[in-house]
ZAFI-974729 format. One record per residue: x, y, z of N, C-alpha, C, O in turn. Coordinates in steps of 0.2 Angstrom, whole numbers. Each point is the difference from the previous one (the first is absolute). Example, Ala and Ser with C-alpha at 12.3 -4.5 7.8 and 13.67 -1.06 7.14 Angstrom:
ZAFI-974729
PT; 66; -28; 39; -4; 6; 0; 4; 6; 0; 5; -1; 3
PT; -7; 6; -7; 4; 6; 1; -4; 5; 3; 3; 6; 1
//
This chain:
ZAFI-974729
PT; -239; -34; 164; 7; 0; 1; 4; -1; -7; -1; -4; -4
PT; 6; 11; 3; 2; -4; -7; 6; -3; -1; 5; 2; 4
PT; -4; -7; -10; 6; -1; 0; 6; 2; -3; -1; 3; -5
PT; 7; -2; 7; 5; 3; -1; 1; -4; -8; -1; -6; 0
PT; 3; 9; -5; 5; -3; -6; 5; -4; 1; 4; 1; 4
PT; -5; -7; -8; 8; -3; 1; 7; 5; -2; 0; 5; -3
PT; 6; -7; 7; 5; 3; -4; 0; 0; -7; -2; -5; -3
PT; 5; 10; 0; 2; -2; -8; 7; -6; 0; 3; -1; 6
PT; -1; -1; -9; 4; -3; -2; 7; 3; -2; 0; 6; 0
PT; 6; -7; -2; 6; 4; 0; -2; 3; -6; 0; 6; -1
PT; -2; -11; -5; -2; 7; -5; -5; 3; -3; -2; 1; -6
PT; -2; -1; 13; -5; 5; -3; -1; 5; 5; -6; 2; 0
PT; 13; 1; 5; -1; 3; 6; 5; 7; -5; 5; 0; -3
PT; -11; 6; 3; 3; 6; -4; 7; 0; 1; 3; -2; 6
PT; 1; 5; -12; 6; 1; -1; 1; 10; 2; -1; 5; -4
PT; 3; -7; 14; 2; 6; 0; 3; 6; -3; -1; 6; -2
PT; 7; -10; 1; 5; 2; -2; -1; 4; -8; 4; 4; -2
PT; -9; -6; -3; -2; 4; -4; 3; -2; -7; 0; 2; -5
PT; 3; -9; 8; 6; -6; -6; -6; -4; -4; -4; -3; 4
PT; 3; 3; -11; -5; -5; -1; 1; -7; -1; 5; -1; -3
PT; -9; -4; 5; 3; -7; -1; 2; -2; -5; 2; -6; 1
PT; -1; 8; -7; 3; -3; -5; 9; 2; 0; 5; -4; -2
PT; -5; 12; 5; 6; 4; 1; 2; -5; 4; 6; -3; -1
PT; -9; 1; 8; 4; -5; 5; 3; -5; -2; 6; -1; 3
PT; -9; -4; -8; 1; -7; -2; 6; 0; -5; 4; -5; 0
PT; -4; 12; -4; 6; 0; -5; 6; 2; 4; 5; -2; -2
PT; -6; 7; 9; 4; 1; 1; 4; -7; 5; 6; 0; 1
PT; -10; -4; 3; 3; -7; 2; 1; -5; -7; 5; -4; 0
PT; -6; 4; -1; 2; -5; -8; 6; 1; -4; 3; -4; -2
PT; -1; 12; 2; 5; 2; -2; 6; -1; 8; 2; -6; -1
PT; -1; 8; 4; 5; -1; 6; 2; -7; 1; 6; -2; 0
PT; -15; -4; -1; 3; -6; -1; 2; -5; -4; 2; -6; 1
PT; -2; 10; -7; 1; -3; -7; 8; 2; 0; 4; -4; -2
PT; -2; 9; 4; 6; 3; 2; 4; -2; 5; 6; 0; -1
PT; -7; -2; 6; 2; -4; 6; 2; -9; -3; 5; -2; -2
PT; -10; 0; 2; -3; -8; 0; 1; -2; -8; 2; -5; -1
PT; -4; 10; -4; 0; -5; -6; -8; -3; -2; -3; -3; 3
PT; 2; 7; -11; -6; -6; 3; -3; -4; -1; -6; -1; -1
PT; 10; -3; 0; -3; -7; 0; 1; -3; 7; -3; -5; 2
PT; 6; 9; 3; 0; -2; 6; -6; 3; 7; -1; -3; 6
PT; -1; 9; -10; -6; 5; 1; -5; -4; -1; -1; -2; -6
PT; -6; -1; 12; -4; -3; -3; -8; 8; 0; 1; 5; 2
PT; -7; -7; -4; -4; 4; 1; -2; 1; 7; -2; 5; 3
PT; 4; -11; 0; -3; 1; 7; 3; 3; 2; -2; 4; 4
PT; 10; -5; -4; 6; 4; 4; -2; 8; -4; -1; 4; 5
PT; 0; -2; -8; -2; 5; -1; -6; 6; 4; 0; 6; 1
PT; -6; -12; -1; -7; 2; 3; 2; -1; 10; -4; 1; 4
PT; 8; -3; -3; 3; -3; 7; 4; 11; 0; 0; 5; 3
PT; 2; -6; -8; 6; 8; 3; -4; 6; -1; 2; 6; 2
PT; -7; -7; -6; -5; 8; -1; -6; -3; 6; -5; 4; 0
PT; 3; -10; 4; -4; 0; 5; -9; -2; -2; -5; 2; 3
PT; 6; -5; -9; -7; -1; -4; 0; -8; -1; 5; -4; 1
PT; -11; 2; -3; -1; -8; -4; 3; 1; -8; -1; 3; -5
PT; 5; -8; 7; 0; -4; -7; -6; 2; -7; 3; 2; -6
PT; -9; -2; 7; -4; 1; -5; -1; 8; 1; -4; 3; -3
PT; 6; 0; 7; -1; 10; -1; 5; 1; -6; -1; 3; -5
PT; 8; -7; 5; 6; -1; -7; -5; -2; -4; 0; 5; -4
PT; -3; -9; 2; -2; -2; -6; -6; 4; -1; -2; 0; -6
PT; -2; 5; 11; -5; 5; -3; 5; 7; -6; -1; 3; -5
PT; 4; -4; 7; 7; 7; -3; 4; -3; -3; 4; 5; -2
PT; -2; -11; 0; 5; -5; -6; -3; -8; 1; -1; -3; 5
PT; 0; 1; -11; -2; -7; -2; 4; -6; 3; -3; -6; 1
PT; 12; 9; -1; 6; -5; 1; 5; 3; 2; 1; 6; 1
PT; 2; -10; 1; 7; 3; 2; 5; 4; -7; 5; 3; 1
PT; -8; -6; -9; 5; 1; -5; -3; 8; 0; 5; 4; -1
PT; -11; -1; 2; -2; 7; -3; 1; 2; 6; 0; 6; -1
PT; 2; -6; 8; 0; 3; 3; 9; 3; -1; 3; 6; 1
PT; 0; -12; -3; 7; 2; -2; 1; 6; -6; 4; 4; 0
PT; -9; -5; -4; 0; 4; -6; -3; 7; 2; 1; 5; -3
PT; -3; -5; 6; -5; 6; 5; 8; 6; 3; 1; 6; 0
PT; 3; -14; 3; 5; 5; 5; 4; 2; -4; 2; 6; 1
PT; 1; -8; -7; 3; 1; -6; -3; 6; -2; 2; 5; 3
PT; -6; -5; -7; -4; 7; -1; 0; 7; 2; 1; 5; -3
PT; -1; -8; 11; 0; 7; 5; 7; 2; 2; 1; 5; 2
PT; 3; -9; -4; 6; 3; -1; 4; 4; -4; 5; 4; 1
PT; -8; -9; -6; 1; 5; -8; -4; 6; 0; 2; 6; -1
PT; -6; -7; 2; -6; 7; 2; 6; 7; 3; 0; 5; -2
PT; 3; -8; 8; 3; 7; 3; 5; 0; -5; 1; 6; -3
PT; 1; -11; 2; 7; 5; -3; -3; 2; -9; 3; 3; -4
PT; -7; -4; 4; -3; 4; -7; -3; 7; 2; -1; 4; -4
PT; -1; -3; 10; 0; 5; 4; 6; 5; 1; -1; 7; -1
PT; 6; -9; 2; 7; 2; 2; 3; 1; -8; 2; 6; -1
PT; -2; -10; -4; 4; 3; -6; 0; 7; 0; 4; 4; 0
PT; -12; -2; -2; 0; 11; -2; 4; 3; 4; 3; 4; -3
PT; -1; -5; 10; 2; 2; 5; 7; 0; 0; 4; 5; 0
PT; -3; -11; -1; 10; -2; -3; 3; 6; -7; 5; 3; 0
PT; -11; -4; -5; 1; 3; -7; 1; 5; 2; 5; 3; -1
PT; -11; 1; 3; 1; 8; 4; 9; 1; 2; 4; 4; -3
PT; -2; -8; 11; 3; 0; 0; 7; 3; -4; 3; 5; 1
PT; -3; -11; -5; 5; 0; -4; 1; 6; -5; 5; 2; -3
PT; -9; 0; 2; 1; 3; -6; 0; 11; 4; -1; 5; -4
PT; 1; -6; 10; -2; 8; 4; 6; -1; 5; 1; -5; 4
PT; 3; 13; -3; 3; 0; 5; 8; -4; 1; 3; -5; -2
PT; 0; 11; 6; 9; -1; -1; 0; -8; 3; 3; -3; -5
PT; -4; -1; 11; -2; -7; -1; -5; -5; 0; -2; -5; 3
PT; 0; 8; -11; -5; -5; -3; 3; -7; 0; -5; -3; 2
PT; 8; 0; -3; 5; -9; 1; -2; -1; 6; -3; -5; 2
PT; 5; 10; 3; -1; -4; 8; -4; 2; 1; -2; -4; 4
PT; -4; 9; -5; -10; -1; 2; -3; -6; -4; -5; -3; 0
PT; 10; 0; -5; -6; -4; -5; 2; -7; 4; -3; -5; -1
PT; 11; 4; 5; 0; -5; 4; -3; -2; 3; -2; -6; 0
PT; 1; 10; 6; -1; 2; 5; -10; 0; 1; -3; -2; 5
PT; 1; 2; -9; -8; -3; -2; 0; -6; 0; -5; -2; 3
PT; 9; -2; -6; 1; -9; -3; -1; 0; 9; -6; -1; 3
PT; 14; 3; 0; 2; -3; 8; -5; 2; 3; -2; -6; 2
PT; -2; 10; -1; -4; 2; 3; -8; -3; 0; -3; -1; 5
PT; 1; -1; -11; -4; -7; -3; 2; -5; 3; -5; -2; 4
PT; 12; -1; -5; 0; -5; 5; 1; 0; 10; -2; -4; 4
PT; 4; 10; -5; 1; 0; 8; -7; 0; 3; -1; -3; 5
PT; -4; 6; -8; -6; 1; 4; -4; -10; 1; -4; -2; 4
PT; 8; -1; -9; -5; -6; 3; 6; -6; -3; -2; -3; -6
PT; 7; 2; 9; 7; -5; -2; -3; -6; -2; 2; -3; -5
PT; -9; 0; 7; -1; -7; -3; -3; 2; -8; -3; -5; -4
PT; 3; 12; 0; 0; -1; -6; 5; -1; -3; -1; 1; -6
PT; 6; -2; 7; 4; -2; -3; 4; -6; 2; 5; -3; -3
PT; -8; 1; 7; 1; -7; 2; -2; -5; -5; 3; -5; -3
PT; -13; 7; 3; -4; -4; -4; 5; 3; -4; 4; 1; 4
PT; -1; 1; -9; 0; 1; -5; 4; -6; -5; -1; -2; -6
PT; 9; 1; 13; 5; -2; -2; -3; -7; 1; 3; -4; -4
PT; -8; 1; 6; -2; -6; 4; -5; -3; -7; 1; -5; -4
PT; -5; 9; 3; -5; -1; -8; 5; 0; -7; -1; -4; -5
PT; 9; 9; 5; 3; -1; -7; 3; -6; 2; 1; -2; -5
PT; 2; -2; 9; 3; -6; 2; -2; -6; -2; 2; -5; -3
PT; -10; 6; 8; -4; -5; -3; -5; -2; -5; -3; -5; 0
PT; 1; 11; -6; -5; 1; -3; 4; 3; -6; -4; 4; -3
PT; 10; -3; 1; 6; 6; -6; -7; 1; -3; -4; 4; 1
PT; 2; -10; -7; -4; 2; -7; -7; 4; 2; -1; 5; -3
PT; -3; -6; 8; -3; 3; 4; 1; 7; 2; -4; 5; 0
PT; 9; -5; 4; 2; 8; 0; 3; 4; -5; 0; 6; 1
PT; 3; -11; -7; 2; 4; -4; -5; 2; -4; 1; 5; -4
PT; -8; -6; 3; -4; 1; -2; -3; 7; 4; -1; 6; -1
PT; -1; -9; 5; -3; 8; 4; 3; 5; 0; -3; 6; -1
PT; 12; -7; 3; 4; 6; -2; 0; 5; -6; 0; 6; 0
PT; 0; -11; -5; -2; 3; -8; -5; 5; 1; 0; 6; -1
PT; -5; -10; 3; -7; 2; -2; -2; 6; 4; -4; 4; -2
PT; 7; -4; 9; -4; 7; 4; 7; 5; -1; 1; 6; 2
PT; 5; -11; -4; 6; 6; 3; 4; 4; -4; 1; 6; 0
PT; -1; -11; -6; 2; 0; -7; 1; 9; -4; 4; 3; -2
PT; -12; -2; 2; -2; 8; -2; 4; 6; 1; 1; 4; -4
PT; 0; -5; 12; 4; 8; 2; 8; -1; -3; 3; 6; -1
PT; 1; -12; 0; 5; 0; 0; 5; 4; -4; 5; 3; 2
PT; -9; -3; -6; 5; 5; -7; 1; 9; 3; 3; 4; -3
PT; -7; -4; 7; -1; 9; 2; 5; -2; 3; 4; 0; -5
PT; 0; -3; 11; 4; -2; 2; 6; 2; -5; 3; 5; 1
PT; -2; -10; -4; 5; -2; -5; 2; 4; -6; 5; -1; -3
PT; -11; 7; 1; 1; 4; -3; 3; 7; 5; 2; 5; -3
PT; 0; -5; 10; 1; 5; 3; 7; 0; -1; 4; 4; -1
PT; -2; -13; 3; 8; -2; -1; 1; 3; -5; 4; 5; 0
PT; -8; -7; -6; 6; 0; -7; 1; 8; -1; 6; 2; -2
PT; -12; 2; 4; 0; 7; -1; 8; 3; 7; 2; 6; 0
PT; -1; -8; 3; 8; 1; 4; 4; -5; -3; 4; 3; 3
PT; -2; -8; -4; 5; -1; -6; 1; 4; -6; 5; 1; -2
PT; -11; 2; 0; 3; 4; -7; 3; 7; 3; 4; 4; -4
PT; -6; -3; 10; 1; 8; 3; 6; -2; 4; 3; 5; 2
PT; 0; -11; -2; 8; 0; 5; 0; 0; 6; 5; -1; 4
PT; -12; 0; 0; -3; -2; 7; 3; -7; 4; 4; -1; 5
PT; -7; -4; -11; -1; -6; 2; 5; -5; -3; 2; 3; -5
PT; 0; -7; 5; 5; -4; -4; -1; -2; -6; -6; -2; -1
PT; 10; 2; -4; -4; 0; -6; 2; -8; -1; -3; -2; -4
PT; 6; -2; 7; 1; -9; 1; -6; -2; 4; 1; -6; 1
PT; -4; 7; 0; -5; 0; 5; -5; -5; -4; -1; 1; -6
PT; -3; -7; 10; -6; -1; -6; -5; 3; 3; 2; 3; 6
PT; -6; -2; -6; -7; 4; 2; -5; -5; 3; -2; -1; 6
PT; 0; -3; -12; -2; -5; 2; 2; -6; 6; -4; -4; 4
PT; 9; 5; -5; 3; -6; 4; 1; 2; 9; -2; -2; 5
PT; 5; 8; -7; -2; 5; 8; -5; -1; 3; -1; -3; 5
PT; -3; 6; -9; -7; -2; 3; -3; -6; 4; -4; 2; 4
PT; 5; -6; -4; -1; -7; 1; 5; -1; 5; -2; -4; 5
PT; 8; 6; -5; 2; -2; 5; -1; 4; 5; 0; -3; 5
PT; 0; 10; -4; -3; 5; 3; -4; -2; 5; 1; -1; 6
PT; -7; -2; -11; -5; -2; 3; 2; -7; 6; -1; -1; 6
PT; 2; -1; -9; 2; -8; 2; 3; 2; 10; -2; -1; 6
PT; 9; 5; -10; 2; 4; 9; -3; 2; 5; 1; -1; 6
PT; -8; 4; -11; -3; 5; 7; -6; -7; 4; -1; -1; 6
PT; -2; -1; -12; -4; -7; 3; 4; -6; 3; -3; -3; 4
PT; 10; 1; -5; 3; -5; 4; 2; 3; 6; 1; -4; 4
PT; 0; 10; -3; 4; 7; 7; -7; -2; 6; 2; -3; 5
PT; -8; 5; -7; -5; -2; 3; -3; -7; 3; -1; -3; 6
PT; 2; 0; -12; -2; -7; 1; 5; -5; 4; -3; -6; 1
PT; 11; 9; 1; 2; -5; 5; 1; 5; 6; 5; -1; 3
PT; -10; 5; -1; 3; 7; 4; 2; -5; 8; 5; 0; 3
PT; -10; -3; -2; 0; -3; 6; 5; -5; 1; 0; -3; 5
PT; 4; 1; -9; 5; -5; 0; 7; 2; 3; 3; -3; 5
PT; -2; 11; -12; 6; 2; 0; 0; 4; 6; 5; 2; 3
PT; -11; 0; 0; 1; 8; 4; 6; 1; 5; 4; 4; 1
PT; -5; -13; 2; 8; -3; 6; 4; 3; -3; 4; 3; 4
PT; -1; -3; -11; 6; 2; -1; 4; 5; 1; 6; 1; 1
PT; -12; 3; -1; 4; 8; 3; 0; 2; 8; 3; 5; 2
PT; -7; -11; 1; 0; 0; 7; -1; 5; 3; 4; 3; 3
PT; -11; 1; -5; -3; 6; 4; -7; 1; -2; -3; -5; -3
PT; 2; 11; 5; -8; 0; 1; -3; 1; -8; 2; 4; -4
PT; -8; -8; 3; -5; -3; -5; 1; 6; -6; 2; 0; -6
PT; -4; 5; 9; -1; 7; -5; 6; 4; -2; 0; 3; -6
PT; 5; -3; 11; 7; 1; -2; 0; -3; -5; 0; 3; -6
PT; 1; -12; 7; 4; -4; -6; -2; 1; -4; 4; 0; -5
PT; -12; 2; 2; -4; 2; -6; 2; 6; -3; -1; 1; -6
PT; 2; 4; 11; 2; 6; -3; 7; 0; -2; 1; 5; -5
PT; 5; -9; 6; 5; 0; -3; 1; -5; -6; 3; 2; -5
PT; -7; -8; 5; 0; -2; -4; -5; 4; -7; 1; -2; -6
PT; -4; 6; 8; -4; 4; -5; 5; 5; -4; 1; 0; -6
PT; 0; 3; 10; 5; 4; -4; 6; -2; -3; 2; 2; -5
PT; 1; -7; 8; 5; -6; -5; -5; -2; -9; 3; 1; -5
PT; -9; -4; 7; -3; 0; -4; -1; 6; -7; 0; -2; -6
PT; 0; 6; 8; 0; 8; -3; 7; 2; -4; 1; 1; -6
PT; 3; -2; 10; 5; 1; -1; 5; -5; -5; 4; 2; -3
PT; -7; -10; 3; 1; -5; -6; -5; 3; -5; 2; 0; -6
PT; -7; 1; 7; -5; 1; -8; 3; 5; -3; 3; -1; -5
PT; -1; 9; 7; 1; 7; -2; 8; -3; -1; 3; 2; -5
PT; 2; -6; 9; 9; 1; -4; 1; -5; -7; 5; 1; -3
PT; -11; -6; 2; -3; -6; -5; -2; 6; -5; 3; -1; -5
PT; -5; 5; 3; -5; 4; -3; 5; 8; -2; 3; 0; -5
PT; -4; 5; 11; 4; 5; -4; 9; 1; 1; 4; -3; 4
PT; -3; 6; -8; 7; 2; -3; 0; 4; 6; -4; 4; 2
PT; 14; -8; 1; 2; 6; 7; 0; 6; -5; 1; -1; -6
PT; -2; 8; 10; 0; 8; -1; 8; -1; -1; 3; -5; 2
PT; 0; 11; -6; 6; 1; -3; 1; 4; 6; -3; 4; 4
PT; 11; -8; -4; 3; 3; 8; 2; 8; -3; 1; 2; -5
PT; -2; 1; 13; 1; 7; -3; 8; 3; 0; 4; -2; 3
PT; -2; 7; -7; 5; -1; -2; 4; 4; 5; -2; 5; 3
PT; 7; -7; -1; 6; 0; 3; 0; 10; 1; 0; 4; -5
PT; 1; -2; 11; 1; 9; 1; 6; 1; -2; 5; -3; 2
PT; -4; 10; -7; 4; 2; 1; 6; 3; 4; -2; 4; 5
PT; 8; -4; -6; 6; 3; 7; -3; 8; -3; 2; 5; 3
//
């Protein structure tokens, strides 16, 4: 007679879905590091929300600090994915400004808690994230920054404008718009995706009247 196998255990029962266990962990670490905080995140509360033991976390991160470093990482990772994309944008096409925004928006709309973690890590960690920013974000900037200068000399762009300083705050907009999305959304009292799509184009429309010179009004017809 034979014996049937024990169950497997929650993680070691195949990942139908085709997500790998490491993909899973970063992605509950991230939601809760962005929810909760983490110092409020413990390893278990984490192993409790991906459905595994405590020690299956510690086969795939040592601690709860590399795991943090890990979720960090992976999100610099995309959006170092997304800058050639932006750069493309910007620099092709009658609206190259609003495709090169609209990448950023679209980066954060596809998963709102990166921009959560983000505001939550420069808060509590500035010298720490001022460092990783430097260090993975730093590089593309001037391609940026040389597109501005190059329409301030052509009469496009404002020529009081700082370049750099824009930038920053630009950035700052798109990442805090996201990061309180769930808060503000009551204010416009309607549905989720609505309030997202008007506040997006408000969005657009602050970065691009910040940035280019109104068109010269056209001249008056003659009688």
């Amino acid at each position: 007679m034979s014996v049937s196998p024990p169950a497997p255990s929650p993680d070691q029962t195949p990942d139908v879905q085709g997500i790998d266990m490491r993909g899973r962990i970063l992605a509950s670490a991230t939601r809760l590091f962005a929810d909760e905080g983490y110092a409020a995140t413990s390893f278990q509360r984490i192993a409790n929300d991906v459905g595994v033991r405590k020690q299956s976390l510690l086969h795939w991160f040592p601690n709860k600090a590399a795991l943090r470093e890990s979720v960090l990482d992976s999100l610099m990772d995309h959006w170092q994915d997304l800058v050639p994309q932006v750069l493309l944008a910007a620099s092709t096409g009658e609206n190259r400004f609003d495709d090169a925004v609209e990448e950023v928006v679209a980066f954060f709309a596809a998963d709102r808690d990166r921009a959560r973690l983000l505001l939550r890590e420069i808060l509590d960690r500035p010298h720490a994230m001022r460092q990783r920013i430097a260090t993975r974000l730093r590089p593309w900037a001037p391609l940026v920054l040389r597109y501005v200068r190059a329409g301030q000399r052509e009469g496009r762009i404002h020529r009081d404008l700082d370049p750099e300083a824009w930038l920053v705050e630009v950035i700052i907009l798109l990442v805090g718009s996201f990061a309180v999305d769930g808060v503000v959304v009551g204010i416009l009292d309607e549905d989720r995706k609505v309030a997202r799509a008007r506040r997006t184009a408000e969005l657009l429309r602050l970065a691009r009247s910040s940035l280019f010179c109104a068109p010269p009004a056209p001249a008056p017809l003659e009688d």
